[in-house]
N, C-alpha and C positions, 0 to 999 in steps of 0.2 A: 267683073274680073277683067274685060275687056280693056275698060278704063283704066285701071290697076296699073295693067301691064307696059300701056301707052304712056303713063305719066314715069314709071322708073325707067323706060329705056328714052326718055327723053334727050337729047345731043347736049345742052344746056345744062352747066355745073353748076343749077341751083338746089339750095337744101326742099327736099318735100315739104309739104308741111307736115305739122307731128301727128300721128294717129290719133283717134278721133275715137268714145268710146263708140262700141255696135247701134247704142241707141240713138245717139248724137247723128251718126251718119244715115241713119234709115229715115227721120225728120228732117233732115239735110233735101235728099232726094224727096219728099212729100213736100218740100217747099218748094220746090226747082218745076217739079211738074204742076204746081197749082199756079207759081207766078207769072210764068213766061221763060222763056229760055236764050239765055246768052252764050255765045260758045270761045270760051278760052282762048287766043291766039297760040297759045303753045303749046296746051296739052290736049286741043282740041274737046274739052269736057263740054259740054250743056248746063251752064249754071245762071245763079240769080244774078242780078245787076251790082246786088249788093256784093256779093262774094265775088265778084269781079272787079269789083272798084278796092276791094281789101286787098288781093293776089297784087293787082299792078304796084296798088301802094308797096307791098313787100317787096317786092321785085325791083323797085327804083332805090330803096336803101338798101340793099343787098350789092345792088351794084354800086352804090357810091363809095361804102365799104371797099369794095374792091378795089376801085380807084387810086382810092388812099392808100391803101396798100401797095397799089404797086409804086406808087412814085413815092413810098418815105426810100430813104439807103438803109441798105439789108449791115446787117447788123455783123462785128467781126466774128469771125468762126472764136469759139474756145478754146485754148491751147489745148492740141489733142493730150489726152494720158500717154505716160508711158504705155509698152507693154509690160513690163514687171506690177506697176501700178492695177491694170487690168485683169491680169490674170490672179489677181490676189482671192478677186471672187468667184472662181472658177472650185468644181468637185476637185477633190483628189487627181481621180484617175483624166478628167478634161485636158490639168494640168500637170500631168505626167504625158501624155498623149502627144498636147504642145512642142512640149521641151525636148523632148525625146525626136519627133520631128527635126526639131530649131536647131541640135544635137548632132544630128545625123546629117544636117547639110551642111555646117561647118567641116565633118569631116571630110565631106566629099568637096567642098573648097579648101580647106586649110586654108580660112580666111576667118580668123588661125585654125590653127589646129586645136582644139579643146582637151586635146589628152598628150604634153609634150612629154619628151624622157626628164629632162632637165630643167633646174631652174635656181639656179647659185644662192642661196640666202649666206645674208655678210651677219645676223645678227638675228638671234631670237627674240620674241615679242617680249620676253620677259627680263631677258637683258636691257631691251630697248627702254621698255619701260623705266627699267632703273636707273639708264643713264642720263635717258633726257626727260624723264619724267620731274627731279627734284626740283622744288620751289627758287626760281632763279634763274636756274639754268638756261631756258628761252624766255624772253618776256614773250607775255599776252599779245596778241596779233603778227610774231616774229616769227620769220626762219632761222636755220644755221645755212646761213651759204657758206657753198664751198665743199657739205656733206653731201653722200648718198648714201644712205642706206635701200639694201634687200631685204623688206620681211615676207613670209609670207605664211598663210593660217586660213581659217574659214570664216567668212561672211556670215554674219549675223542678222545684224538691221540694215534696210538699208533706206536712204531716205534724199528726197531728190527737192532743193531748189534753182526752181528754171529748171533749164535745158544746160545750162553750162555748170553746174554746181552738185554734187551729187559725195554725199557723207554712208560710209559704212562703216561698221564695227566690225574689227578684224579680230578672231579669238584664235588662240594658241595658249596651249602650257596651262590652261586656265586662270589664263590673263588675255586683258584686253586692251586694241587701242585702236583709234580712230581715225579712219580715213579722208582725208579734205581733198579732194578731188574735184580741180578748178580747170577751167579749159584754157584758162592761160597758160597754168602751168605744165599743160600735155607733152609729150614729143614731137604728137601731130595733130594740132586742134584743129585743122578740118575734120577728124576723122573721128573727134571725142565722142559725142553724139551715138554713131555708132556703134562705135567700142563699148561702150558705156551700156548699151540695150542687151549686150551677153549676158552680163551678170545677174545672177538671182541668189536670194538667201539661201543659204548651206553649202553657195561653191567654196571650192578652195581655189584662192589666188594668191600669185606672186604680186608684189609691187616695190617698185622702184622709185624712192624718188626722195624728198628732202624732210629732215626733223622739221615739226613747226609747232605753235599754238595758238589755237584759234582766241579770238577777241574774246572771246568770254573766258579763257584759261583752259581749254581742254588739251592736253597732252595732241598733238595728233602726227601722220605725216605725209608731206602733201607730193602726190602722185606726179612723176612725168610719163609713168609708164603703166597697167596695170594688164598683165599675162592670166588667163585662164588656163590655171591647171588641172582641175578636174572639175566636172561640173557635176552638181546635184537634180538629178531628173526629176524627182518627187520632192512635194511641196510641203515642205517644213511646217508644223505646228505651229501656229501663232507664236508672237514673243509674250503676249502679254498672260495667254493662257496657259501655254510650255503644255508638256508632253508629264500628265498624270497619269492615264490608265495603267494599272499595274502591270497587265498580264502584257499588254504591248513593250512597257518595258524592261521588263524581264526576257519578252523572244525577243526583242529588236535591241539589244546592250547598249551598240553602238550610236542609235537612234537618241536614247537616255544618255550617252554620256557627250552626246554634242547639246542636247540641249539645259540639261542638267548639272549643274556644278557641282549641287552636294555628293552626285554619284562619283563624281572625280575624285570627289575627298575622300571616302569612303575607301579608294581602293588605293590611293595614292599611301592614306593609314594602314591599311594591310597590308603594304608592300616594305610601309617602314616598321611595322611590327616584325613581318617575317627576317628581316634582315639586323632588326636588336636580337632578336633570337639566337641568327647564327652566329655572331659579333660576341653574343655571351657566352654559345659552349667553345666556340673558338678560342678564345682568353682566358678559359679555363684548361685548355689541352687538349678538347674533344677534338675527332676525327670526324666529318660529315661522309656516309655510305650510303651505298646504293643495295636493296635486295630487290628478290622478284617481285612482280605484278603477279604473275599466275602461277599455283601451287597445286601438289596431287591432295593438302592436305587443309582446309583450312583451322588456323591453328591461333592462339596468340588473343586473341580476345572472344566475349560470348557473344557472338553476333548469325545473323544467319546470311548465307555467303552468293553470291551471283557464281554459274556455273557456265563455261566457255568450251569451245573444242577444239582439240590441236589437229590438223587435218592430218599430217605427216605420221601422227604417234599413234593415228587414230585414238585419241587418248581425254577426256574428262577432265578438264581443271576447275580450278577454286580461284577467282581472282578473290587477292588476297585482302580480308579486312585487317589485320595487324600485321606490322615487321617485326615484333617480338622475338617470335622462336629465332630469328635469323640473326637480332642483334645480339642477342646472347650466345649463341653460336660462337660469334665475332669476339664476343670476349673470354671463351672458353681459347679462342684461339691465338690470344693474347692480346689483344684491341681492347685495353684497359677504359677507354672510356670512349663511345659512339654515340653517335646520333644521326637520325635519319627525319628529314621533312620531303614528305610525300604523301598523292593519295591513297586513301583506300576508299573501301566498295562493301557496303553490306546493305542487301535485298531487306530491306525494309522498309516503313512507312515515310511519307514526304508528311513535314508539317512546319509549324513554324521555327522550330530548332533542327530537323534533320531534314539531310539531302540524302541519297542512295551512297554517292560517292562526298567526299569531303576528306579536309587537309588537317593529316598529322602531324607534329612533331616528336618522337620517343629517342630517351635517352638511356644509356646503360651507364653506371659508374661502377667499376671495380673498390669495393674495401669501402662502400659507404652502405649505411643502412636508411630506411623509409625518415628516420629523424633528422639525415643529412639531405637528404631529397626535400622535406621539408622545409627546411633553413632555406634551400637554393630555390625554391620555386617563392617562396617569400620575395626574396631576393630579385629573381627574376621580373616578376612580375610590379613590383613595388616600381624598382629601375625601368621599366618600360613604360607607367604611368608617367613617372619624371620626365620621359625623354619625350614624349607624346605634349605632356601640357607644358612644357616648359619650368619645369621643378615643383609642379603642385601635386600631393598624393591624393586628390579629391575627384571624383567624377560625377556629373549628373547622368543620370540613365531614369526616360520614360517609360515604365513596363506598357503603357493601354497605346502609346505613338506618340510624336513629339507634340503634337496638338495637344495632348491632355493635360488636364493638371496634376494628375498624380505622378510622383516626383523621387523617385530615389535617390541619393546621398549615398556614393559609396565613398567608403573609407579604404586606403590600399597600403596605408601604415602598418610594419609590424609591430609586433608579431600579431597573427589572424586567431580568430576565436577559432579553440576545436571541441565537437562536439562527440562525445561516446555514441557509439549509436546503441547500443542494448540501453546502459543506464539515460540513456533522453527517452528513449521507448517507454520505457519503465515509468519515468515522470510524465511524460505526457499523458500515458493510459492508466495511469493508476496501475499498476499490475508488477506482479513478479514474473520475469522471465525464468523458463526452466534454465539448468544451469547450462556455461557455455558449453561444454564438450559434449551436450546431447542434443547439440540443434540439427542435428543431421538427422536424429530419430523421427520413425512414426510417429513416434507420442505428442513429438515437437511441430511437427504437419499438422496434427490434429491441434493442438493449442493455437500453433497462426491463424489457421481455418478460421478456428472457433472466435480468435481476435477479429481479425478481419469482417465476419459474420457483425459481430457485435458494435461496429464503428463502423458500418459501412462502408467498408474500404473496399471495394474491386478489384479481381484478380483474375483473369479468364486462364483456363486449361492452357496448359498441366500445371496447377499450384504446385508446386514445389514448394518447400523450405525458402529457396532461396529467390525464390519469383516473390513469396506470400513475404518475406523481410522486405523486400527492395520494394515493396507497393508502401510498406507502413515507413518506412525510411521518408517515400517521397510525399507522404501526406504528413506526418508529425515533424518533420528534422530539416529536410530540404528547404519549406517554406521561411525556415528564421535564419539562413544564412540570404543575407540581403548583399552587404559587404562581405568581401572573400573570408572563407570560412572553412574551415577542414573538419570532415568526419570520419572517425577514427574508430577502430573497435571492429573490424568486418567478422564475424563469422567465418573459419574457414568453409564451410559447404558455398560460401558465394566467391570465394577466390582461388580456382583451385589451379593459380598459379603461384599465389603469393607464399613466402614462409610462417611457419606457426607463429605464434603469441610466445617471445620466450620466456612469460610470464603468468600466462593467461589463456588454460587450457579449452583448445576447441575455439580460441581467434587467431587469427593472423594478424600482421602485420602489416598495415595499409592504409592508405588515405586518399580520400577524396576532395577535392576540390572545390567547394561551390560559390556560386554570387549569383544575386537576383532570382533564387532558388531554383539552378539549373549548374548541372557538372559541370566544369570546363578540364579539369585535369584528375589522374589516377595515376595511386603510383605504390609499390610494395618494398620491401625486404625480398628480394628474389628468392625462389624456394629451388635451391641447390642440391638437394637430396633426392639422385634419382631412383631411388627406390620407395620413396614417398610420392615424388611426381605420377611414377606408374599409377600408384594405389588413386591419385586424383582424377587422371585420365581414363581408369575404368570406370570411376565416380559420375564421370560426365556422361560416358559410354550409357550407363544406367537411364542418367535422364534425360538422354535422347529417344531411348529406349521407349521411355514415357511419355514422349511428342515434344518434348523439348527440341525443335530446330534448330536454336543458336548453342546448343551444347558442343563441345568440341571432342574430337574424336584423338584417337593417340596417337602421335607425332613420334615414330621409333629412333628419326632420326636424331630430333632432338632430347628423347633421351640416353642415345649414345653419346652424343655432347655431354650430356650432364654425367656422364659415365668415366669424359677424359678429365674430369673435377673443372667445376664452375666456380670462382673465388667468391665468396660472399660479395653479393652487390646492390646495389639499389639501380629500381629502376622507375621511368615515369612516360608517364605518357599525355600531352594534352591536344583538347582540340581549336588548331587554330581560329576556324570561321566561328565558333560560336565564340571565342577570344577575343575575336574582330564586332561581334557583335555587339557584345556588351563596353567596349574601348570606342566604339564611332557611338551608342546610342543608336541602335537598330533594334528594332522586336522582332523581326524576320527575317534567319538566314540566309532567302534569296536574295537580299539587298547586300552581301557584303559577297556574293558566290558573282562572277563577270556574267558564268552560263548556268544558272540552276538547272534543273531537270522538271521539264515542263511538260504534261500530257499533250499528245501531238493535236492540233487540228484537223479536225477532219475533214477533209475536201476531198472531190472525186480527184485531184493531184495526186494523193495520198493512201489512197484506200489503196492502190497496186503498186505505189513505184515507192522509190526510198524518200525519208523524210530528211530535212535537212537537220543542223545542229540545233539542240535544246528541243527537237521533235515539232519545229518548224517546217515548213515545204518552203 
């Protein structure tokens, strides 16, 4: 051990030799002491002559190695990396930690400032694009002197050759265009370099400087200036992988719609759906209103309601899932024909069609019936496909995701197929239904039951009549309107707002809307009779009575309206996001909602303090 220790603290930076197996070395020393003994000059050990005459030999090429070594000339350094380049391979949070740093001491120099007030843009990216983008306009390897333009947008890619050349993708508007950023062309090319090492993918910057296009023809323009105006602390998704996780982009919007384009579209569609909407009841004559958010009553559709408290009234509200009773009101009050786009709110289940809260449109028209609502939502909706595709009535829509191959063909041509629902009932199941004015009866419970039973259909407590219809509706009749389709024929015990069948005793008046075999719009012959509305209001009264939650309770106010006479009207009602869904080709409402309603996270953040929006911390 002795020896051991002497030969590794040796002053001399020669390699040991290599270890030696236990057997190897114990035959080592039983040769050392039979032969004679030599003693190392350097490590002072007692060895053979032979093992001594091998160590020197080692030792004299060891060193001539070295020799060589030091007199070849040491070789140039590697141009160091950026640090953008560097940090690419850094965690998350390493490179949040960095910047945030890098971040913080610009502010305390204002060398620059990385968060200024101002910053003049003479022209948007998307204008820019239009104007020096067309074929001609600059040739290949040219400027426009003479110009400057200010754009300014978020950093993309960015990609550096040398030290003096440095190309980024500037996005705005959901358009793009390219950065040529030469040090010639700087304000202050001493200082390019530097300037230059601020910048990281997802800032937002200003830049100043001239239309050009580079030698290969790419649109770009080339910097004398470039200002940081806000910087991005954390470290952007790859470009090449982008930002998939659902559930991230759903709490993070903002996060999906910088790196996302199709989400841009999505919502940019939504915006110009909502805005054909009110362009259509406006040029018909319609009035756009406002009613309440929270109500003592919730009233207006069968939904079950989210309940709030007014501190002042110490008082129980209903935020409201329909404006119904309120537009009718409006037209009892001479407001011949209204419409309201806004949310509502009903405590139920999240899935891939419904949110909690989601966006309505309802209209009232005075002197029209459910056949005239009819025509118009044709209409509507026809004209909105036009104006979406460019004059085609045709849409693709993937029911399983766009990846899939299964493919739906809708059709948005009138007039739309409508469907009876008793007599489709009747076909589909082979069966006779008892007649319509007894479907409210026991007898009539008992026969759905017994349907239901029979076809496996599913219905959980409290089967009603009009729970035990609406399940066989959505198994036999729902599934064959593919392309928009109306079903018609409702049973009054399922609308006990609509008006009777003026034909056709124990139905109503009313229609449904469907495609891709899911509702988008509802709409009746208003039921004006308030002394029939009582009799349906206690109706509901009943089967809430029964556990019916989304039953609705009796609204006295609005049937004193109905009492100062309600003009025969039609009225409708649709829902825009799931409108939006099926018009972008989405199978999940949360893709076309900016904030869906997310189950919060749970972190010790969040177990005691408030959550932030969409149930984020």
């Amino acid at each position: 051990m002795h020896r051991l220790i002497s030969f590794r603290s040796s002053a001399l930076s020669l390699r040991p030799p290599p270890p030696r197996p236990f057997a190897q070395v114990r035959l080592r020393r039983m040769a050392t002491e039979n032969a004679g003994t030599h003693k190392d000059p350097v490590t002072g050990e007692l060895i053979s002559k032979t093992e001594l005459k091998r160590r020197e030999k080692a030792r004299k090429i060891e060193a001539a190695k070295a020799e060589k070594a030091a007199a070849a000339p040491q070789k140039a350094a590697a141009a160091p990396k950026s640090s953008a380049a560097e940090e690419e391979n850094l965690s998350p949070n390493q490179y949040y930690e960095i910047r945030s740093r890098h971040i913080q001491k610009l502010k305390e120099t204002q060398n620059p400032n990385p968060y200024p007030h101002k910053f003049e843009v003479s022209i948007s990216i998307t204008d820019y694009v239009a104007k020096y983008g067309p074929e001609g306009k600059i040739a290949a390897g040219q400027k426009v002197d003479g110009v400057t333009e200010c754009l300014a947008g978020r950093i993309h890619n960015v990609r550096a050759s040398g030290q003096n050349l440095r190309f980024y993708d500037l996005h705005g508007e959901g358009t793009k265009v390219q950065i040529m950023a030469n040090k010639q062309d700087a304000k202050d090319p001493d200082a390019f370099v530097t300037d230059h090492e601020h910048f990281r993918r997802g800032d937002i910057v200003g830049v100043i400087g001239t239309p050009s296009r580079t030698k290969k023809g790419e649109l770009s323009i080339a910097p004398s200036q470039m200002i940081l105006l806000a910087p991005n602390l954390h470290q952007l998704p790859s470009a090449h992988f982008g930002l998939k996780d659902q559930e991230t982009r759903y709490r993070k919007r903002y996060l999906d719609l910088i790196l996302n384009e199709d989400t841009r579209r999505i919502f940019v569609t939504r915006s110009r759906i909502i805005n054909y909407i009110r362009r259509f009841f406006d040029n018909l004559g319609f009035l756009e209103v406002e009613t309440p958010m929270t109500s003592m009553i919730a009233g207006g559709a069968t939904a079950k309601p989210f309940i709030t408290h007014h501190n002042d009234l110490d008082l129980d509200l209903y935020l409201r899932i329909a404006p119904e009773l309120y537009l009718k009101e409006l037209v009892v009050g001479g407001l011949d024909r209204v419409y309201e786009i806004g949310r509502v709110f009903r405590n139920e289940g999240i899935d891939l069609t419904h949110n909690p809260e989601f966006t309505i449109c309802e209209f009232y028209m005075a002197y029209a019936d459910m056949y005239d609502i009819m025509d118009l939502t044709e209409s509507l909706v026809e004209g909105m496909v036009k104006y979406l595709t460019g004059g085609k009535t045709t849409l693709e829509y993937h029911p399983e995701g766009k990846g899939s191959d299964k493919v739906y063909q809708l059709e948005f041509k009138r007039p739309w197929p409508r469907y009876d629902m008793i007599g489709t009932l009747e076909e589909k199941l082979g069966v006779k239904f008892p007649p319509s004015d007894t479907l409210h009866t026991d007898e009539a419970n008992q026969f759905l039951r017994d349907l239901c039973k029979k076809h496996n259909v599913d219905c959980s407590e409290p089967r009603t009549n009009a729970r035990l219809l609406d399940k066989l509706v959505g198994e036999y009749i729902e599934p064959l309107c593919i392309s928009p389709a109306f079903i018609v024929g409702h049973p009054q015990v399922m609308s006990p707002l609509a008006k009777y069948h003026r034909s056709r005793p124990g139905l109503c008046e009313r229609f449904e809307g469907f495609m891709c075999g899911k509702e988008f719009c509802n709409a009746y012959t208003e039921l004006n009779d308030p002394f029939e509305q009582r009799l349906r209001f206690e109706e509901q009264i009943r089967q809430k009575e029964q556990g019916d939650d989304e039953a609705q309770g009796i609204d006295e106010t609005f049937v004193d309206a109905l009492e100062h006479g309600l003009p025969p009207t039609g009225g409708w009602g649709i829902g825009i996001d799931r409108l939006v869904m099926f018009l972008t080709d989405s199978t999940n409402i949360k893709e076309v909602l900016l904030f869906p309603a997310m189950k919060p996270i749970e972190t010790a953040a969040n177990t005691t303090g408030a959550v932030g929006p969409s149930g984020q911390v």
